[in-house]
BALOVEX-684822 format. One record per residue (C-alpha): residue in one letter; x, y, z. Coordinates in steps of 0.5 Angstrom, whole numbers, padded with zeros to 4 digits, always signed. Last residue first. Example, Ala and Ser with C-alpha at 12.3 -4.5 7.8 and 13.67 -1.06 7.14 Angstrom:
// BALOVEX-684822
S+0027-0002+0014 A+0025-0009+0016 
***
This chain:
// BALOVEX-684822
X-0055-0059+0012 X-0051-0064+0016 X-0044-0061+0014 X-0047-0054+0016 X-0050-0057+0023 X-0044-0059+0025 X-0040-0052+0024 X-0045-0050+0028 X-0043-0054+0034 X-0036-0053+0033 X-0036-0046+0033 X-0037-0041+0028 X-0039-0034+0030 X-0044-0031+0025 X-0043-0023+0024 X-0049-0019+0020 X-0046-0013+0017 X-0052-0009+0013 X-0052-0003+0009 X-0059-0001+0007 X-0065-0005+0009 X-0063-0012+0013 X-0065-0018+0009 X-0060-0018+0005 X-0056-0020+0011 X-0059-0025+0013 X-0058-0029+0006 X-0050-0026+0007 X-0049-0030+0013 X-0051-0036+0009 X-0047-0034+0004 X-0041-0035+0009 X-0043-0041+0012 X-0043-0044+0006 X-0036-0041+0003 X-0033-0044+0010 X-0036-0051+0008 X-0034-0052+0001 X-0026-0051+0005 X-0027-0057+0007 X-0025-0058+0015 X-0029-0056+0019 X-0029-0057+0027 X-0029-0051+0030 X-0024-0052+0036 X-0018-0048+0032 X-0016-0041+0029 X-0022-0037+0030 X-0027-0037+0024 X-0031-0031+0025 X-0036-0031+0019 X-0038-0024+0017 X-0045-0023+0011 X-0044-0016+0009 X-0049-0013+0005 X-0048-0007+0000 X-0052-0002-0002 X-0055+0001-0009 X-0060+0006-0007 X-0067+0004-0006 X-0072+0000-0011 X-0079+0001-0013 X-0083-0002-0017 X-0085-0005-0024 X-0087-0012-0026 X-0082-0016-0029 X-0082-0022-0025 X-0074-0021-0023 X-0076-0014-0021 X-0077-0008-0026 X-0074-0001-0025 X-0077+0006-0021 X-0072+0009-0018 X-0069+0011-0011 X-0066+0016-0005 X-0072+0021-0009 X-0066+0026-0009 X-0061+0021-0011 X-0066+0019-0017 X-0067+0027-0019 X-0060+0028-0020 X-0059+0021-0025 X-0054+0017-0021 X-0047+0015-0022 X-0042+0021-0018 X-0047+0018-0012 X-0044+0011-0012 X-0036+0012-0011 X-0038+0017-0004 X-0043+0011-0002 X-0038+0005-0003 X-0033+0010+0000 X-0036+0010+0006 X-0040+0003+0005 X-0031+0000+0006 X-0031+0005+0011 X-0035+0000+0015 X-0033-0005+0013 X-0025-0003+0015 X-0027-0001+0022 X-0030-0007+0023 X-0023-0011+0020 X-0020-0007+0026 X-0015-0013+0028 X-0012-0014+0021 X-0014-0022+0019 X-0019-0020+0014 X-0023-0025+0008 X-0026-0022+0003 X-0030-0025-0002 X-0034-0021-0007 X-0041-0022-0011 X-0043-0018-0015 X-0042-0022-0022 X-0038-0027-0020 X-0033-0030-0014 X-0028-0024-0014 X-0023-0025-0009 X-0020-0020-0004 X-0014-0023+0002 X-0012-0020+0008 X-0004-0022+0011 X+0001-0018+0008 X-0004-0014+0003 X-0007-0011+0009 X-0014-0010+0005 X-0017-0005+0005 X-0016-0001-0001 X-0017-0008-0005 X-0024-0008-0003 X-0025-0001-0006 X-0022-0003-0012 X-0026-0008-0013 X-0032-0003-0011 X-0030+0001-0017 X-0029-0004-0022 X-0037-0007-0019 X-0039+0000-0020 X-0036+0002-0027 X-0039-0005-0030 X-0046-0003-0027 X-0045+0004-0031 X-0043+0000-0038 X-0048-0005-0036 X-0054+0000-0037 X-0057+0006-0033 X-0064+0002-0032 X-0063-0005-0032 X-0057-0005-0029 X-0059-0001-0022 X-0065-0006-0023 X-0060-0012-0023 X-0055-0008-0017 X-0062-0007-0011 X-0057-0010-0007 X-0049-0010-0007 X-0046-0017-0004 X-0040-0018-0001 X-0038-0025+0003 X-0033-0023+0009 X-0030-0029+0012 X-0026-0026+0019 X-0020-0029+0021 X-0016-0034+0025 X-0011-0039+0022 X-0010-0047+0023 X-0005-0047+0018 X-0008-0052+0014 X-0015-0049+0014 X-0013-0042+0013 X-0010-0045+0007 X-0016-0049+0004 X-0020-0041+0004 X-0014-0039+0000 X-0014-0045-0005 X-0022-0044-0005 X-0021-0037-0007 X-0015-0037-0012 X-0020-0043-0015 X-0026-0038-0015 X-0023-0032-0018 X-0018-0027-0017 X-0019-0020-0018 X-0019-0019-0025 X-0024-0014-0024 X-0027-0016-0031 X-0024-0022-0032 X-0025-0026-0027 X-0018-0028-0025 X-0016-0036-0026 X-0013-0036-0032 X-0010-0028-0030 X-0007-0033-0024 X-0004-0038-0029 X-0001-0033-0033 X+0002-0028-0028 X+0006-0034-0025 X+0009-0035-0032 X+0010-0029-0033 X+0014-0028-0026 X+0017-0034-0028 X+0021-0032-0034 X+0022-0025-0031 X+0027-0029-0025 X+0030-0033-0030 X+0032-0027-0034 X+0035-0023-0028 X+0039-0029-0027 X+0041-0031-0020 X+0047-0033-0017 X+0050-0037-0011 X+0050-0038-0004 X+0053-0033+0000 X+0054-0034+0007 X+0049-0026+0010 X+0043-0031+0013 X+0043-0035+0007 X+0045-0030+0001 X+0043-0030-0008 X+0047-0025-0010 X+0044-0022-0017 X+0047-0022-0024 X+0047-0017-0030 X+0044-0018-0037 X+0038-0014-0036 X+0041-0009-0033 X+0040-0006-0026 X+0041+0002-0025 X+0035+0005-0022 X+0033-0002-0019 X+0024-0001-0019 X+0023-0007-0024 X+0029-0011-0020 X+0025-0010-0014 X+0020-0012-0016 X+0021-0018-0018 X+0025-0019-0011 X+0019-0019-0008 X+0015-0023-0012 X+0020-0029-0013 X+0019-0029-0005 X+0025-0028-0001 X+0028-0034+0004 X+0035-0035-0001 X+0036-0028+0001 X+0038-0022-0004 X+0044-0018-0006 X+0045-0014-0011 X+0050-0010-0012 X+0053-0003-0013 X+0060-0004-0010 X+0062-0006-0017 X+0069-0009-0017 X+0075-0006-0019 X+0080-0005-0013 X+0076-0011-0010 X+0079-0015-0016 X+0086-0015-0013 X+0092-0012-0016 X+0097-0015-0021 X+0093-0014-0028 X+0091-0007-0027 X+0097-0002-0028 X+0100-0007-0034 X+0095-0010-0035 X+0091-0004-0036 X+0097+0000-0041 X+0092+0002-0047 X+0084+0000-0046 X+0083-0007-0046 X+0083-0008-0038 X+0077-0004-0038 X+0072-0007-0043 X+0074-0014-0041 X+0072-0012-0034 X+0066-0008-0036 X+0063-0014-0040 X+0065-0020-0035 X+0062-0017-0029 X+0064-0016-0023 X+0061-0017-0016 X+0062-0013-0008 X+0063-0015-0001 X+0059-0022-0002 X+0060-0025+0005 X+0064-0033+0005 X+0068-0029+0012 X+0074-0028+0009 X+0071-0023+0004 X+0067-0025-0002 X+0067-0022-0009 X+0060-0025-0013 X+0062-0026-0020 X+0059-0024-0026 X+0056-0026-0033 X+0059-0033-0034 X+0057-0037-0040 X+0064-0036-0043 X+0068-0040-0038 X+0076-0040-0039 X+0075-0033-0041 X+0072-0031-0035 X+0077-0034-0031 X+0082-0031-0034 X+0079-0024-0033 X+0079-0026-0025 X+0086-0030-0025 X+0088-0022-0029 X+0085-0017-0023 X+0088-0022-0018 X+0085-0025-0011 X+0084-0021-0006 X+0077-0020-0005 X+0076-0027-0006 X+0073-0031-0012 X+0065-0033-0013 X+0063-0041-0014 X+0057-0041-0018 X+0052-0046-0016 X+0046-0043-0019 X+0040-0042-0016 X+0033-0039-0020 X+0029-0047-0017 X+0032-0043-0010 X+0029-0037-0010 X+0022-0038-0006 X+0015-0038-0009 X+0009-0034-0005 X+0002-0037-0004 X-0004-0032-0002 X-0006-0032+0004 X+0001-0031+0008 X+0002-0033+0014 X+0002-0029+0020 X+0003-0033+0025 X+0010-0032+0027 X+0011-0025+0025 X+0014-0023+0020 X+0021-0022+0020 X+0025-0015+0019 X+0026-0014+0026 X+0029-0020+0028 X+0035-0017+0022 X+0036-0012+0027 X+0043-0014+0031 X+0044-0020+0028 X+0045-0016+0021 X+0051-0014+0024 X+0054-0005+0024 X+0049-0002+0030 X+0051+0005+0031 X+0057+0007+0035 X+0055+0015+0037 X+0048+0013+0037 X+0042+0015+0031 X+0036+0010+0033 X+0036+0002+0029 X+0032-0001+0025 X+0025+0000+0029 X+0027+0007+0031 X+0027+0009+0023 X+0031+0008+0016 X+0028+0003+0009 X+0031+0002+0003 X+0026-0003+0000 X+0020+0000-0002 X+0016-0005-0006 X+0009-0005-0004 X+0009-0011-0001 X+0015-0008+0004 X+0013-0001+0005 X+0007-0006+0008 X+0012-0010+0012 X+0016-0004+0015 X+0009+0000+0017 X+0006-0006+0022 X+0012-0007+0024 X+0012+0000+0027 X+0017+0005+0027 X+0019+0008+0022 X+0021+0015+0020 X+0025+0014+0013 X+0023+0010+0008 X+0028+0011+0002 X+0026+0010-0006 X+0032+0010-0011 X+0031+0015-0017 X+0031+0013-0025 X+0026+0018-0027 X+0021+0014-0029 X+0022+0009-0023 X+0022+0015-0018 X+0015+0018-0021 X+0011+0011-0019 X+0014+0009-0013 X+0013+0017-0011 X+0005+0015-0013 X+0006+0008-0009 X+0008+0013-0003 X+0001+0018-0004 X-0003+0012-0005 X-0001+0008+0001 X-0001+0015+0005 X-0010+0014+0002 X-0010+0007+0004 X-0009+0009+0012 X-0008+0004+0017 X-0002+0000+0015 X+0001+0008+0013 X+0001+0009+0021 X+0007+0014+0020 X+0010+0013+0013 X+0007+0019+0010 X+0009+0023+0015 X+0016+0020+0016 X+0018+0024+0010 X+0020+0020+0004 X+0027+0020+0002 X+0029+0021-0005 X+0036+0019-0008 X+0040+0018-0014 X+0037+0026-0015 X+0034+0029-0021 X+0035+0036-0020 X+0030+0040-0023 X+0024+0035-0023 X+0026+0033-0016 X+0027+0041-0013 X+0020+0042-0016 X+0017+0036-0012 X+0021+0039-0006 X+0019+0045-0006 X+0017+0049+0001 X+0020+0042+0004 X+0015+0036+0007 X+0013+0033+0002 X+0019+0029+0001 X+0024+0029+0007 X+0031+0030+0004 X+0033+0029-0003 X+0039+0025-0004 X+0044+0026-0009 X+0051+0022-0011 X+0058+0024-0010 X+0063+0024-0016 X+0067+0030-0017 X+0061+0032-0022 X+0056+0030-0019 X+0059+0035-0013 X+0059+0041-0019 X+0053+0039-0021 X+0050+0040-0013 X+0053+0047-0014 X+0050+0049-0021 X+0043+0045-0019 X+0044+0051-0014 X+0045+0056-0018 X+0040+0055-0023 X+0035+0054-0018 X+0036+0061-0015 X+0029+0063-0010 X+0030+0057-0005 X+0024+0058+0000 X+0027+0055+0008 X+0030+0049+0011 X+0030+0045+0005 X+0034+0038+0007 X+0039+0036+0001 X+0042+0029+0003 X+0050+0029-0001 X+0051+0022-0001 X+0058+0019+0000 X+0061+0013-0003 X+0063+0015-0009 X+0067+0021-0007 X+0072+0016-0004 X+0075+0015+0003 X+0082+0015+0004 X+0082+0019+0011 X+0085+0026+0009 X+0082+0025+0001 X+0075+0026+0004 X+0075+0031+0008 X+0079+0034+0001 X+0073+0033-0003 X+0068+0036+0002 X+0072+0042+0002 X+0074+0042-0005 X+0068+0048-0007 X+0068+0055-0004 X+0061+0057+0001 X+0062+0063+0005 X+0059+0066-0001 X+0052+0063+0001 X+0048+0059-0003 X+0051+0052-0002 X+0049+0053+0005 X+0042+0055+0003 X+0041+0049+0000 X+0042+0046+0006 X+0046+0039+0007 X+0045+0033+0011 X+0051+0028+0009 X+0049+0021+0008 X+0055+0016+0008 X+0055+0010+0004 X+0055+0002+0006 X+0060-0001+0012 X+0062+0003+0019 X+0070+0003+0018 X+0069+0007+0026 X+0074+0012+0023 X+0072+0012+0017 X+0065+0014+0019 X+0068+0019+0025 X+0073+0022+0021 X+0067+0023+0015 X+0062+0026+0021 X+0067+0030+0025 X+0069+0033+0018 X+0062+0034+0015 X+0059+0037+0022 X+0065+0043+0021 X+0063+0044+0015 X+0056+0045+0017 X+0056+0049+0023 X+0061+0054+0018 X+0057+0054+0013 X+0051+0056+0018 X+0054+0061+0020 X+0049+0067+0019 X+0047+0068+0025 X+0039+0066+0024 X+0042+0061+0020 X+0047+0059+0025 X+0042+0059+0031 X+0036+0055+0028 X+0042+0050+0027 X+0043+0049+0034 X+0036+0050+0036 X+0034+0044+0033 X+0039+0040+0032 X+0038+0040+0040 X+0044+0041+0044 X+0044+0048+0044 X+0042+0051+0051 X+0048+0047+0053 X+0050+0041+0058 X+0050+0035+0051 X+0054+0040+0047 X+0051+0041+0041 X+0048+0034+0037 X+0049+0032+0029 X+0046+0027+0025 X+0050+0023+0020 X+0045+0018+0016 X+0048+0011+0015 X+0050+0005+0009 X+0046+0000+0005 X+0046-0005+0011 X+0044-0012+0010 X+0039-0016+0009 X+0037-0016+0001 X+0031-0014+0001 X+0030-0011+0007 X+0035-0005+0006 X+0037-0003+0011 X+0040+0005+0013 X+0043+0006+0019 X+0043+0012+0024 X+0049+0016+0026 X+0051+0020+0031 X+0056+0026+0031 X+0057+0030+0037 X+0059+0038+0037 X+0063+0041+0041 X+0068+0043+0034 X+0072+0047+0040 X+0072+0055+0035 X+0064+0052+0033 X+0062+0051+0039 X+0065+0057+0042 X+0061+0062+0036 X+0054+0059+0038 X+0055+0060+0045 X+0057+0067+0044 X+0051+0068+0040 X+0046+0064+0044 X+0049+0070+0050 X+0048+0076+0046 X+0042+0074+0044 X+0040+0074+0052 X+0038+0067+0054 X+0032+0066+0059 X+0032+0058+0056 X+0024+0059+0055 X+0027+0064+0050 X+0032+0059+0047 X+0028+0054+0047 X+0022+0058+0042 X+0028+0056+0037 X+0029+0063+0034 X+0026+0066+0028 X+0026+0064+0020 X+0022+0069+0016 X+0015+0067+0013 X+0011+0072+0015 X+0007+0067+0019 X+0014+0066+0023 X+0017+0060+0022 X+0021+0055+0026 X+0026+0051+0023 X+0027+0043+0023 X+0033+0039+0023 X+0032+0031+0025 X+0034+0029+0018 
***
């Protein structure tokens, strides 16, 4: 939500710092305040929320704005003053009707997310049925309507209000938190409420390819939600760049600029956006991705209008059905429904007889699954995983471009993501379990065929063999384990690249553009992860005495790492084996251990060297 209030340092709420700049008197901003509410002046703006997976729209955020030509335009401002005049029921009330009439109005698809602070749920003017019969007046169910918590201010009876939002539960709304990490208390309002929905605040999201620890923080989030059944939205973004790695990681629900900003009549067709959601052109993937279409099965779905009982008989006549796609006239999935939750319903008493004649879009499920046919199975894995409410035993809607295509088995899907980790646990190393050498050729092979630009990167830790001599293999397995996950921090998991080639040495190969910077905050934290290991007096002397490879007894320094760099540009270089690619690359290691402490040494690969390297 755009909302935000000012605090003083004491913690009390004052008035927007706009009003003041505004010259207008307390009188005035009151008058103002009390006019919009009596002529309901205010404009709704929704804003849609995507999800990447399945291509299609999950539903929208209502925003409010004040009268376009008055100091209290700004939701900030607008609703600042009704919490300082105590009129913010009465503000959100009336933003509620304007919102749910605008969206059934508008027949916009999806659920409608409703701003709402827990203060207002608080306060006496606050009575219970109003959202309710809201909705009965336009014909829109509970069900599809998401209560969104936003905290504006400390919340000091808890009790009450998860006594207020189960009454919601109750009547058959879902609940979202708002802007996690950014309220007075929003982990403890997650622990205590258990809401369907949590968004993560747009700090977190803002510039999330370029800062491992916002990854972190967003696969910690991932983690929580999946253990209390919560679904993840992304909201704030505004960058590619930001979408695909929220997309790697498993987000999928997403909301920001680049999706579609707030308008009075939001985007509703997937061709507005869907453009936004693709990879670039030359972003190929440097790790191989299986497609969906070996999990396909050619299942003809059933019309939204066609009857409850010609569905049931179907099922009957086929008994290894599981579910059915429900499509519109377009051949688009507009809901599913399940053989068992059919029967069960249609078994109770009287349920031919009030059931049996309508159509199944009164009782088909409206919380599907739908993913495109060009997804990867890795993807959608995921996705299943982190599915609050996905059965083992239920189907998916496999799309192309939004025309349904045919169902997907959950089963089938798990079937071949273990066999898929087998093969590449077989050819990981066995202690970082990064991938080993025939991951890596593959990888380098594949740069070679799509004819890509990047930097090879061959990792090597100096002075590691004396480091092991003296503190022992269980402290260098920690090392190479850390450094390992180092490596993986870097990495842009959309187009870089980590493999482990054996003993200390790595490689990566780095397509993001500030790959120099990443080096050199891969020695930062190498150092940081290093000094925890050393012996207090070894540290101070920046070394320590150990045998060298003849035996004798010297001096060596500090663990350090050494960098040898290739730049392969994307054409005019004249390789063609990958073999040779992982020679050059060594190469430019040997001239970088012979640089003391943290060395980068970088070789251009042009045509020429690329023919002295298949001489050599």
């Amino acid at each position: 939500m755009e909302v935000t209030s000012i605090t003083c340092q004491g913690g009390g709420l004052i008035l927007p710092v706009l009003l003041l700049e505004l010259s207008m008197t307390v009188n005035e901003q009151r008058e103002a305040l009390l006019a919009i509410l009596a002529e309901g002046a205010v404009s709704i703006l929704f804003q849609p929320i995507v999800s990447t997976m399945q291509r299609r729209i999950m539903g929208y955020e209502a925003l409010t704005r004040g009268p376009s030509n008055s100091p209290l335009h700004s939701p900030l401002t607008l609703f600042s003053a009704a919490r300082h005049w105590g009129l913010l029921t009465e503000l959100e009330m009336l933003c509620r009707g304007k919102a749910v009439e605008a969206f059934s109005r508008m027949q916009l698809p999806g659920r409608l997310f409703l701003n709402v602070s827990p203060e207002s749920l608080l306060e006496k003017q606050h009575y219970p049925g109003r959202t309710l019969a809201m909705l009965k007046a336009v014909g829109m169910s509970p069900e599809q309507v998401v209560i969104e918590l936003t905290e504006q201010a400390p919340i000091d009876n808890f009790g009450l209000l998860h006594s207020a939002l189960f009454h919601y539960r109750d009547m058959g709304f879902s609940i979202a938190l708002d802007d996690l990490g950014a309220g007075y208390s929003s982990l403890r309002l997650w622990s205590e409420l258990r809401p369907d929905f949590v968004k993560i605040d747009r700090h977190f999201i803002d510039g999330l390819h370029r800062d491992p620890l916002k990854r972190e923080f967003v696969g910690s989030i991932l983690s929580l939600a999946n253990a209390s059944k919560a679904h993840i939205i992304a909201e704030g973004i505004e960058q590619p760049e930001e979408l695909r790695v929220l997309e790697d990681m498993g987000v999928d629900w997403v909301q920001g600029y680049l999706l579609g900003r707030p308008a009075v009549e939001p985007l509703r067709q997937l061709a507005d956006w869907d453009v936004r959601l693709q990879a670039p052109v030359d972003q190929v993937q440097l790790e191989p991705e299986q497609a969906l279409d070996s999990l396909l099965l050619s299942v003809p779905g059933v019309h939204q209008s066609e009857k409850v009982s010609a569905v049931l008989a179907r099922f009957h006549q086929q008994a290894s059905l599981n579910s059915l796609a429900v499509l519109n006239d377009s051949g688009e999935p507009v809901g599913t429904v399940h053989c068992h939750s059919l029967s069960q319903t249609m078994l109770k008493p009287f349920a031919s007889e009030l059931h049996g004649r309508k159509p199944i879009s009164q009782l088909m499920d409206r919380d599907y699954l739908v993913v495109d046919v060009q997804q990867s199975l890795e993807r959608v894995s995921r996705l299943l995983t982190s599915r609050a409410r996905q059965r083992m035993e239920e189907d998916f809607i496999i799309v192309r471009n939004g025309q349904y295509l045919g169902l997907g088995r959950v089963i089938d899907v798990l079937r071949q993501i273990t066999e898929l980790k087998i093969r590449q646990a077989r050819h990981a190393n066995p202690l970082t379990l990064l991938p080993g050498n025939i991951p890596i050729q593959e990888c380098l092979s594949r740069l070679l065929a799509n004819q890509q630009a990047a930097q090879l990167c061959y990792v090597d830790l100096d002075a590691f063999k004396p480091f092991n001599d003296i503190y022992g293999y269980g402290k260098g397995d920690e090392v190479l384990l850390g450094l390992a996950q180092i490596l993986r921090s870097l990495c842009d998991p959309r187009c870089d690249f980590v493999g482990h080639i054996g003993g200390d040495d790595f490689m990566l190969v780095l397509r993001s553009d500030d790959w120099r910077e990443r080096l050199q905050l891969l020695d930062q934290r190498f150092q940081q992860l290093c000094r925890s290991m050393y012996q207090p007096a070894h540290l101070a002397a920046g070394g320590f005495s150990a045998p060298d490879r003849e035996g004798r007894w010297r001096q060596h320094g500090l663990l350090q790492l050494s960098v040898g760099v290739v730049s392969l540009p994307a054409s005019g270089h004249g390789i063609y084996d990958p073999a040779q690619l992982a020679e050059r690359a060594s190469h430019a290691k040997h001239a970088a251990k012979k640089i003391s402490g943290f060395s980068v040494v970088c070789e251009p690969l042009t045509e020429s060297q690329a023919g002295q390297a298949a001489l050599s």
